[in-house]
DOBA-423678 format. One record per residue: residue in one letter; x, y, z of N, C-alpha, C, O, CB in turn. Coordinates in steps of 0.1 Angstrom, whole numbers, padded with zeros to 4 digits, always signed. Glycine has a CB too. Example, Ala and Ser with C-alpha at 12.3 -4.5 7.8 and 13.67 -1.06 7.14 Angstrom:
// residues 2
a+0132-0057+0078+0123-0045+0078+0132-0033+0078+0142-0033+0085+0113-0045+0090 s+0128-0022+0071+0137-0011+0071+0129+0000+0079+0134+0011+0080+0141-0006+0057 
//
This chain:
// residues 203
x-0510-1200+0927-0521-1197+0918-0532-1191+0925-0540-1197+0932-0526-1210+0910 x-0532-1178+0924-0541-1176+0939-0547-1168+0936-0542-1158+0931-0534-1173+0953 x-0561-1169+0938-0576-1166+0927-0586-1155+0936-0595-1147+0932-0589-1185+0923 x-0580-1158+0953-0585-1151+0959-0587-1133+0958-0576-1126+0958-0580-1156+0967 x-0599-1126+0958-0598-1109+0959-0603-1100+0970-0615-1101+0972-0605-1103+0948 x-0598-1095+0974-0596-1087+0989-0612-1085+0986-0615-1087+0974-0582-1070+0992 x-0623-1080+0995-0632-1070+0993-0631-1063+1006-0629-1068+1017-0646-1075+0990 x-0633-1048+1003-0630-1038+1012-0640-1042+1024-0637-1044+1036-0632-1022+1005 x-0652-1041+1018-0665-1043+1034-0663-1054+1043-0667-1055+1055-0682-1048+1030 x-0651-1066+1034-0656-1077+1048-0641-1079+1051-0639-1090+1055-0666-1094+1045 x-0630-1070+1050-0623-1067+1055-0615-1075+1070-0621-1077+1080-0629-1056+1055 x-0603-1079+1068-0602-1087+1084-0603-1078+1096-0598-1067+1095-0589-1095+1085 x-0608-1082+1111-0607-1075+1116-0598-1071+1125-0591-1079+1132-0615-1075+1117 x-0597-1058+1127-0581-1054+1134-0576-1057+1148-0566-1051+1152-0577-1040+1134 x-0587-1067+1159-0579-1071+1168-0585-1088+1172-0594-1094+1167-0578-1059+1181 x-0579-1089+1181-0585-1104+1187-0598-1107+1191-0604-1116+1187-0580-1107+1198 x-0601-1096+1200-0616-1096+1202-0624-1095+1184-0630-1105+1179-0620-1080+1213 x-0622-1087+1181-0629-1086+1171-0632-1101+1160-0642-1105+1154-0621-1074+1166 x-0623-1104+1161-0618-1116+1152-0627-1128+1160-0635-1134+1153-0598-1119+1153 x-0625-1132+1177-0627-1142+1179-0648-1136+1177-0655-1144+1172-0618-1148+1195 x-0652-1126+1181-0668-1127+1176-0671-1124+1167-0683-1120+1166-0677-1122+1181 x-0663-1124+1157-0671-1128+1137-0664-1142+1136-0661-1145+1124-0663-1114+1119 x-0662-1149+1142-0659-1163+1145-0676-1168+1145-0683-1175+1138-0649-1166+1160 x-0676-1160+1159-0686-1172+1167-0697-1165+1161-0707-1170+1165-0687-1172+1186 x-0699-1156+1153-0713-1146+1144-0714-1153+1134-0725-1155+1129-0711-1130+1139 x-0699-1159+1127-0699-1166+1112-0709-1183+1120-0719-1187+1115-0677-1169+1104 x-0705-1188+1126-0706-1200+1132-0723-1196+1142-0728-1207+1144-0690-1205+1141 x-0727-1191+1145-0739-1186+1146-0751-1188+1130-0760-1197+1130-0735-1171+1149 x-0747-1178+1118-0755-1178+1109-0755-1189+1102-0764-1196+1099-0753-1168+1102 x-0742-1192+1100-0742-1211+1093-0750-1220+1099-0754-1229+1091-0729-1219+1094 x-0752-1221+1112-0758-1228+1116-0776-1231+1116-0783-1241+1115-0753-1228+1124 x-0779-1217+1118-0792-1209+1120-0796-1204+1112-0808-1204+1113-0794-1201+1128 x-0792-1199+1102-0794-1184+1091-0796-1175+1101-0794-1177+1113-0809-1183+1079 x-0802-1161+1094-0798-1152+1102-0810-1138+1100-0807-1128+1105-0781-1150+1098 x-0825-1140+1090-0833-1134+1093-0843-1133+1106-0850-1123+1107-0836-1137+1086 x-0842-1141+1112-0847-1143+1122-0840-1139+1138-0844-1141+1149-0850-1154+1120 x-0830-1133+1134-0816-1129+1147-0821-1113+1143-0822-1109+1132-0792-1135+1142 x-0823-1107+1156-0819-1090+1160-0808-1095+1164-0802-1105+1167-0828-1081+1173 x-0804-1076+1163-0791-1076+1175-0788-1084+1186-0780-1093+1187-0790-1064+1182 x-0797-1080+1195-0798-1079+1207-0798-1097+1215-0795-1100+1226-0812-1069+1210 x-0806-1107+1201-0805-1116+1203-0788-1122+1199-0783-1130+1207-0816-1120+1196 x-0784-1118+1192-0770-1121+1185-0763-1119+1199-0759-1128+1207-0766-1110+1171 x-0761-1105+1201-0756-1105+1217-0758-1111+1234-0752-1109+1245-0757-1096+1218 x-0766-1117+1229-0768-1127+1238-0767-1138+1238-0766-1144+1249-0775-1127+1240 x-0767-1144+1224-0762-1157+1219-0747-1158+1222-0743-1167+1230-0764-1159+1203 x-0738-1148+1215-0724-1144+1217-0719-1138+1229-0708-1133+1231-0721-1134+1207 x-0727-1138+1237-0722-1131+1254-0716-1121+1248-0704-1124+1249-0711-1141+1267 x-0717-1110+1241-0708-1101+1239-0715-1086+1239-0727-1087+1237-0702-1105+1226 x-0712-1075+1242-0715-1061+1240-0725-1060+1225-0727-1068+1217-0700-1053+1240 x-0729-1048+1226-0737-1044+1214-0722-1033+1203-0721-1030+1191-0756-1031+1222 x-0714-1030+1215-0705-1020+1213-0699-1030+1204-0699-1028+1191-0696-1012+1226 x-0692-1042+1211-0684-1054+1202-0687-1057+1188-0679-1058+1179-0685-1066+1207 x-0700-1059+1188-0704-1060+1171-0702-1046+1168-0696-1045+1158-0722-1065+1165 x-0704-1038+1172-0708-1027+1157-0694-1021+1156-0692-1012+1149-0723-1013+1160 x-0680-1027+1166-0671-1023+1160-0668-1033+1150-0657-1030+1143-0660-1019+1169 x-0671-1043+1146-0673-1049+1129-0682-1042+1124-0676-1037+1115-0678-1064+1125 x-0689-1039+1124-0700-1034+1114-0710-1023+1120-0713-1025+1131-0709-1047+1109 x-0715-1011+1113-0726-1003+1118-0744-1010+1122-0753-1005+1130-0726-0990+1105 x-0746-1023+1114-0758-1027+1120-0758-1039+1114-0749-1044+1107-0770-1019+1118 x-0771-1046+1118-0772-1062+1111-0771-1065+1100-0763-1074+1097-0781-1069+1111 x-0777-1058+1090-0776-1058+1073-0758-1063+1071-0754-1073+1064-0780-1037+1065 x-0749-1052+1079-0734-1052+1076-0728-1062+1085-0716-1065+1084-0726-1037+1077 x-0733-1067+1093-0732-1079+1101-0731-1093+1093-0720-1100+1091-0744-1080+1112 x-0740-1096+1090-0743-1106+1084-0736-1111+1072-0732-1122+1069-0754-1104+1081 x-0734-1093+1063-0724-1094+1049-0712-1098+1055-0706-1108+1050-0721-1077+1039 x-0705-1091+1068-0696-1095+1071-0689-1113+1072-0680-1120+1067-0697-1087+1081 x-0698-1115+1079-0699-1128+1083-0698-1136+1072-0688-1144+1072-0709-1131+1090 x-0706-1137+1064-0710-1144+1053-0696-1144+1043-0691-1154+1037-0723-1138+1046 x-0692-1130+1043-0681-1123+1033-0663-1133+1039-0653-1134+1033-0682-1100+1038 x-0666-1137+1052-0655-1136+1058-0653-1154+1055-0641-1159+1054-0657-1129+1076 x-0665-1164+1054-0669-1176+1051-0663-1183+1037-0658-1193+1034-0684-1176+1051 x-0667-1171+1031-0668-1173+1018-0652-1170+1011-0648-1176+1002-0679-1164+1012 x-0644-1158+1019-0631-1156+1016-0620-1167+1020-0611-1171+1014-0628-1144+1022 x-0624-1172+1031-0617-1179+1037-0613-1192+1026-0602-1194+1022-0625-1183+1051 x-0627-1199+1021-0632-1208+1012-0624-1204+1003-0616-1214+1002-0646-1210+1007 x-0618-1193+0994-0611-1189+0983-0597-1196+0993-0593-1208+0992-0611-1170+0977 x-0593-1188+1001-0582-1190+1005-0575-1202+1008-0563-1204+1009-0582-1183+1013 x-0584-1212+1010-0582-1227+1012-0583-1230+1001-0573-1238+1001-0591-1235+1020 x-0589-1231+0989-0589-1234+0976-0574-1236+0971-0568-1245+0966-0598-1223+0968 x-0569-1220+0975-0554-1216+0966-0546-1221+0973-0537-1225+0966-0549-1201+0964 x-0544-1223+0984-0537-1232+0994-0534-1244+0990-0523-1249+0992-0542-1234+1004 x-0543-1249+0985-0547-1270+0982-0545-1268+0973-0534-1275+0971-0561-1279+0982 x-0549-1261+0958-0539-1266+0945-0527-1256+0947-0526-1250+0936-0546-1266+0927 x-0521-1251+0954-0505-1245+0951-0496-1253+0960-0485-1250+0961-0503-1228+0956 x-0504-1267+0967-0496-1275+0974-0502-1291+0968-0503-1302+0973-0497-1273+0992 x-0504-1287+0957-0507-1305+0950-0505-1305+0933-0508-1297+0925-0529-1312+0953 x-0496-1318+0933-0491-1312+0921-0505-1326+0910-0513-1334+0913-0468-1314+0919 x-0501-1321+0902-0510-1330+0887-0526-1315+0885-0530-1308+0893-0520-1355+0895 x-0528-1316+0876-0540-1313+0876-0553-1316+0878-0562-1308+0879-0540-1312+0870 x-0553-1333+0880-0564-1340+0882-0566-1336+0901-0576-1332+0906-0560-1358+0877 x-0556-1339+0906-0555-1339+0918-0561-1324+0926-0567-1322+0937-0540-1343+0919 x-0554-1313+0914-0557-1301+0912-0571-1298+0917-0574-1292+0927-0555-1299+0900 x-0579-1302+0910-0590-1302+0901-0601-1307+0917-0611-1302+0921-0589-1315+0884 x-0594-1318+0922-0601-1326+0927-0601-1320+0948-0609-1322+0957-0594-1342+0922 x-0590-1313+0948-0586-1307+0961-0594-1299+0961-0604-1299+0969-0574-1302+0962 x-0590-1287+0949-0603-1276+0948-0614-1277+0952-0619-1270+0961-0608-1272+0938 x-0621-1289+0946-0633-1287+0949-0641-1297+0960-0653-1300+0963-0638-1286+0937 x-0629-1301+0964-0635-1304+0979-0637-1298+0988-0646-1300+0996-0630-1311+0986 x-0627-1286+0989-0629-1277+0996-0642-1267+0996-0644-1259+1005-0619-1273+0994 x-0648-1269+0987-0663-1267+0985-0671-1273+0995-0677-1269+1005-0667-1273+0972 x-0668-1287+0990-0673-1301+0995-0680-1297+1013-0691-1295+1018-0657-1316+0996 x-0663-1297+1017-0665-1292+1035-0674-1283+1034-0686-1285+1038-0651-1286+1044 x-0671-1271+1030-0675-1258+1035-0694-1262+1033-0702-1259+1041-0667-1242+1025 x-0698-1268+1024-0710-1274+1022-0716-1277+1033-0726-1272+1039-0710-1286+1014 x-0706-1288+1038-0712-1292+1051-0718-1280+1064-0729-1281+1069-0700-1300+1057 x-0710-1272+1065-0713-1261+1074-0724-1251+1075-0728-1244+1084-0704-1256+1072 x-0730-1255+1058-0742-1245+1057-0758-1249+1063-0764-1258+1057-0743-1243+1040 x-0762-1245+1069-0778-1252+1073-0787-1247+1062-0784-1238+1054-0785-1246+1090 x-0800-1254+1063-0805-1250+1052-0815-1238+1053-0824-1234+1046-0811-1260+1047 x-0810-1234+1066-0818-1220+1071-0813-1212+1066-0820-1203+1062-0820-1216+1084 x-0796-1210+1064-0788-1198+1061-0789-1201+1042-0788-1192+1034-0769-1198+1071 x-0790-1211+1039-0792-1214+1025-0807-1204+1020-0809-1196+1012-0793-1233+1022 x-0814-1209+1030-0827-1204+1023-0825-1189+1024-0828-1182+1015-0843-1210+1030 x-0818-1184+1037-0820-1164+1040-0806-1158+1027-0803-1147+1022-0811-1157+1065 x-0801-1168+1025-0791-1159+1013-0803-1163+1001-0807-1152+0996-0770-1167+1008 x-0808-1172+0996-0820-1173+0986-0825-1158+0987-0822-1149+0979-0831-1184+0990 x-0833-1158+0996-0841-1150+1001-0834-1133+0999-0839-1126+0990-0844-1156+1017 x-0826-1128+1005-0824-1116+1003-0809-1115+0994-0798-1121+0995-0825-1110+1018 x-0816-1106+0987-0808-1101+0975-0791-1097+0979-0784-1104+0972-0817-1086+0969 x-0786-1091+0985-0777-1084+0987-0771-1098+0995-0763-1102+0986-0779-1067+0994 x-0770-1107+1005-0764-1121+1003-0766-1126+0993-0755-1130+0990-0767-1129+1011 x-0775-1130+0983-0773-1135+0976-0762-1133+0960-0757-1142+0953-0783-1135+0977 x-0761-1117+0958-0754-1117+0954-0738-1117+0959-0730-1119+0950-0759-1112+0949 x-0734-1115+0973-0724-1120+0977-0719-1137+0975-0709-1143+0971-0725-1117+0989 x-0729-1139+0979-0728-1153+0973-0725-1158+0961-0719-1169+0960-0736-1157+0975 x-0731-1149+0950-0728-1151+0935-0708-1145+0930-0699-1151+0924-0742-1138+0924 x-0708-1133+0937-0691-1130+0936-0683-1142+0939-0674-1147+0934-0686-1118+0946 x-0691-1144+0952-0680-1156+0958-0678-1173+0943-0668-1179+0939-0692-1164+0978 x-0690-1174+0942-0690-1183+0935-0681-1182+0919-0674-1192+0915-0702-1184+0935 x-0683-1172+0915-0678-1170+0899-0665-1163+0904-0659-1158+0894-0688-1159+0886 x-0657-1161+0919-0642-1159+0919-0638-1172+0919-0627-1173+0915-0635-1150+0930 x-0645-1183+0922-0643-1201+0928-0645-1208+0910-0639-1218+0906-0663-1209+0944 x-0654-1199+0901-0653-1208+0891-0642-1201+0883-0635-1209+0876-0668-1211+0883 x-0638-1187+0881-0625-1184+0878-0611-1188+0885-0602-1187+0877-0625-1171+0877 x-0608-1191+0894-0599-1203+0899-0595-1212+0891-0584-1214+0886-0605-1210+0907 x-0611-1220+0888-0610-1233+0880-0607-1234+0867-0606-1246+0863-0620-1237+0879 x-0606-1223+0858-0603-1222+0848-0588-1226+0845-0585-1235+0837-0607-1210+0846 x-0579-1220+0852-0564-1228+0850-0557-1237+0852-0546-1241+0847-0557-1226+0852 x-0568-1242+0861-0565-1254+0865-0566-1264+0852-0557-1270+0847-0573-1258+0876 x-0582-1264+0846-0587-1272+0834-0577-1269+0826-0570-1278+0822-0601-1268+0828 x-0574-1254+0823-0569-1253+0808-0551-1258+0808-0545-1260+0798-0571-1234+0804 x-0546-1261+0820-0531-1267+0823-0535-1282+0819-0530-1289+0811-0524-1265+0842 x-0547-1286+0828-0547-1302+0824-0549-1304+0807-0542-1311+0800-0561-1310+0832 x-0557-1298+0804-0559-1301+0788-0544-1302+0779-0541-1308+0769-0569-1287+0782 x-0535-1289+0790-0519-1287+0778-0515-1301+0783-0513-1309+0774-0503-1270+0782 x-0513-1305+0792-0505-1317+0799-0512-1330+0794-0508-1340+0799-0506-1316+0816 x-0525-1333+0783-0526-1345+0784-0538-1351+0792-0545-1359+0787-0516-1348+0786 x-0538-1347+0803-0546-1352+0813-0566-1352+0808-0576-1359+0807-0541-1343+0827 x-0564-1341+0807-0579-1339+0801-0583-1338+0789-0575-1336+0780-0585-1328+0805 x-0597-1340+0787-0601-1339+0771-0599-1325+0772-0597-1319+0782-0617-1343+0765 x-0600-1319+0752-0603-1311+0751-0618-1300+0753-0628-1298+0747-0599-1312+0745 x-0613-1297+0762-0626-1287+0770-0626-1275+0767-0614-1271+0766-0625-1285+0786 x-0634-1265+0765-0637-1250+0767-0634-1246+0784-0645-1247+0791-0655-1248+0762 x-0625-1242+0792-0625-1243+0805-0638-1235+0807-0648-1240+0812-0611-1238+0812 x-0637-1222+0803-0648-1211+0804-0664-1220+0804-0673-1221+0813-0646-1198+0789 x-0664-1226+0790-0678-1235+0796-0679-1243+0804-0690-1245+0809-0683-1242+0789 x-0669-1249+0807-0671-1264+0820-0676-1253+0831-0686-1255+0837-0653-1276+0827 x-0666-1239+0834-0668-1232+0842-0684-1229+0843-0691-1231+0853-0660-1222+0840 x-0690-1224+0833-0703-1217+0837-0711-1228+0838-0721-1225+0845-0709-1206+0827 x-0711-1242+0834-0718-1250+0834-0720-1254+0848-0732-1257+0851-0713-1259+0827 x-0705-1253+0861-0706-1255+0871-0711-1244+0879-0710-1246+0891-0696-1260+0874 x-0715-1234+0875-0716-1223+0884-0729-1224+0882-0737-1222+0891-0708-1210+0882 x-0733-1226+0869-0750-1225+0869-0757-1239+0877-0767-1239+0883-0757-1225+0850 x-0746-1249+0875-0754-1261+0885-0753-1263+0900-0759-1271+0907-0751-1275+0880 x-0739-1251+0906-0737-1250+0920-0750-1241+0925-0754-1241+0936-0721-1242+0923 x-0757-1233+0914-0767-1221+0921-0777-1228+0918-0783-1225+0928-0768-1204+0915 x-0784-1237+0912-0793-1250+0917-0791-1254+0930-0799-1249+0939-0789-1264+0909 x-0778-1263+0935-0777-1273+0944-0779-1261+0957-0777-1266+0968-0763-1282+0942 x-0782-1247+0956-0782-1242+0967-0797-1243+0972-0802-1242+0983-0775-1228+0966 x-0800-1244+0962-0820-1237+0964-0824-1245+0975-0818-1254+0979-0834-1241+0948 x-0832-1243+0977-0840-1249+0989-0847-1261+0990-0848-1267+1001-0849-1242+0992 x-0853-1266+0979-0861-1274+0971-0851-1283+0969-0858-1293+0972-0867-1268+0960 x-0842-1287+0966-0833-1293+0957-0830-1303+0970-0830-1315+0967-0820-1284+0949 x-0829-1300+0980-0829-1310+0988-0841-1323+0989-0839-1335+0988-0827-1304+0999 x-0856-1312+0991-0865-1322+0989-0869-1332+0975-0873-1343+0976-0875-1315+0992 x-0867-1325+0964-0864-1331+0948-0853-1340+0947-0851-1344+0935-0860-1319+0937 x-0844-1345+0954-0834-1349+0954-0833-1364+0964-0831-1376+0962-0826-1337+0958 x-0835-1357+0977-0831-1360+0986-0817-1365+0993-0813-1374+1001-0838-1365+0987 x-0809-1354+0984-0796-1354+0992-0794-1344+0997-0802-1335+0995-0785-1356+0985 x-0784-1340+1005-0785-1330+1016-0773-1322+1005-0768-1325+0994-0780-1336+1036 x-0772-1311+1013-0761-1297+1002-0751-1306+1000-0750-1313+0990-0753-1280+1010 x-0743-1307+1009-0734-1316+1011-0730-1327+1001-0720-1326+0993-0737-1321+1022 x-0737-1335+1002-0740-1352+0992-0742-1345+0980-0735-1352+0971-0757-1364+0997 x-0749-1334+0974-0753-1327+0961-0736-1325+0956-0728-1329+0948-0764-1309+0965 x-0736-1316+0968-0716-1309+0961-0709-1321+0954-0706-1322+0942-0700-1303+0977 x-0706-1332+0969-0698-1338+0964-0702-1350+0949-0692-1354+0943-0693-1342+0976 x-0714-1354+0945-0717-1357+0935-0717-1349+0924-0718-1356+0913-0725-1360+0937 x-0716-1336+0922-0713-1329+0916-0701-1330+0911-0699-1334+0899-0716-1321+0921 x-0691-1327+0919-0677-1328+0919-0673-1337+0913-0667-1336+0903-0671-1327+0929 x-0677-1350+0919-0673-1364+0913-0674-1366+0900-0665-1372+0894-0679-1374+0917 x-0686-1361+0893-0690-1361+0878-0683-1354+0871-0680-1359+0860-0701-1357+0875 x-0678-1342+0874-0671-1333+0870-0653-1334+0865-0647-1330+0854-0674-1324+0880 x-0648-1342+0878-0638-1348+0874-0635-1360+0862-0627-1364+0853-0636-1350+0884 x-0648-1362+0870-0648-1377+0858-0650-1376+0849-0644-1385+0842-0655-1388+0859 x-0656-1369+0842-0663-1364+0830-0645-1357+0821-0639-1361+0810-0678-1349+0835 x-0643-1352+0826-0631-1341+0824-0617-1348+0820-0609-1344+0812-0628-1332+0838 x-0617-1361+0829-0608-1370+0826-0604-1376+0813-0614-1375+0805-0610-1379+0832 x-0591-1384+0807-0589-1389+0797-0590-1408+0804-0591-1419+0797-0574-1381+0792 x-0590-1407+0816-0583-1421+0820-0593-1417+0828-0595-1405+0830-0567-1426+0825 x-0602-1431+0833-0607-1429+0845-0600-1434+0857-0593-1444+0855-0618-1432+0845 x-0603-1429+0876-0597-1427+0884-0590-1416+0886-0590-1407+0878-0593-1435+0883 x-0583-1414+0898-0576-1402+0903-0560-1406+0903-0557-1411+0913-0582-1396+0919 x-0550-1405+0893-0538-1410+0894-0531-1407+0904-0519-1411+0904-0532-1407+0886 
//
């Protein structure tokens, strides 16, 4: 069931080198965000050439997409992995979106606030998200044929979660809250299943 869609720009890259420093560039911005990184700092962080990045990308703007782009595909790809190797729908339902869960963890709230902040991550970030809530749609709409779930609108549970995943990103929401991204997702998630259920628990 596999929801994942190629995008041409963030593209995998075609050798080892290449691969192991949009590793350590992805694991860089997650940690740090990434307005505040020049090149020149990046390459120094990464012990690597200026030549090495820009054979990923022509400059930082396409650096960053890359990186971000490469985070975020990955996340699809683990999604389709975990329900095409778990069977029930509940279970479905519940794999998926752990895999959220983790990737949550990875984000600092520096790189949360610089995709806020500038438009063109941000809307990468929105593709990424509504290919993650179209995923979810077959999953719901199988549980509902099978019994397992109420009758749901999948499409609305979907936008319901996509409009309350682009909340739990904001910046604020941690201090209003005081749960970290992380603790947000997976409360999220939990409700979501549960809510969705006919029986409560995870069978």
């Amino acid at each position: 069931m596999s929801t994942t869609q190629p995008h041409n720009s963030h593209s995998a890259p075609i050798n080892k080198r290449s691969a192991e420093t949009l590793e350590a560039l992805e694991a860089l911005i997650l940690a740090e965000g990434f307005s505040r990184l020049n090149v020149s700092e990046i390459v120094a962080r990464l012990r690597c050439s200026k030549r090495t990045l820009y054979e990923l990308a022509p400059s930082k703007k396409m650096l960053v997409l890359k990186a971000l782009g490469n985070f975020f595909s990955r996340i699809r790809q683990e999604a389709d992995h975990a329900i095409d190797n778990t069977l029930g729908p509940e279970r479905q339902v519940y794999e998926y979106l752990q895999v959220g869960v983790r990737a949550a963890e990875q984000l600092s709230q520096a790189v949360v606030a610089d995709i806020d902040e500038w438009e063109p991550a941000r809307t990468l970030w929105q593709e990424h998200i509504k290919l993650r809530v179209d995923g979810m749609c077959p999953i719901i709409e199988n549980g509902v044929k099978a019994g397992v779930f109420r009758k749901v609108p999948p499409a609305f549970v979907a936008e319901i979660v996509f409009a309350s995943i682009n909340r739990l990103r904001e910046p604020d929401f941690s201090d209003s809250t005081g749960l970290t991204i992380s603790e947000a997702f997976h409360e999220l998630y939990e409700m979501l299943l549960h809510s969705l259920m006919l029986r409560s628990g995870l069978a």
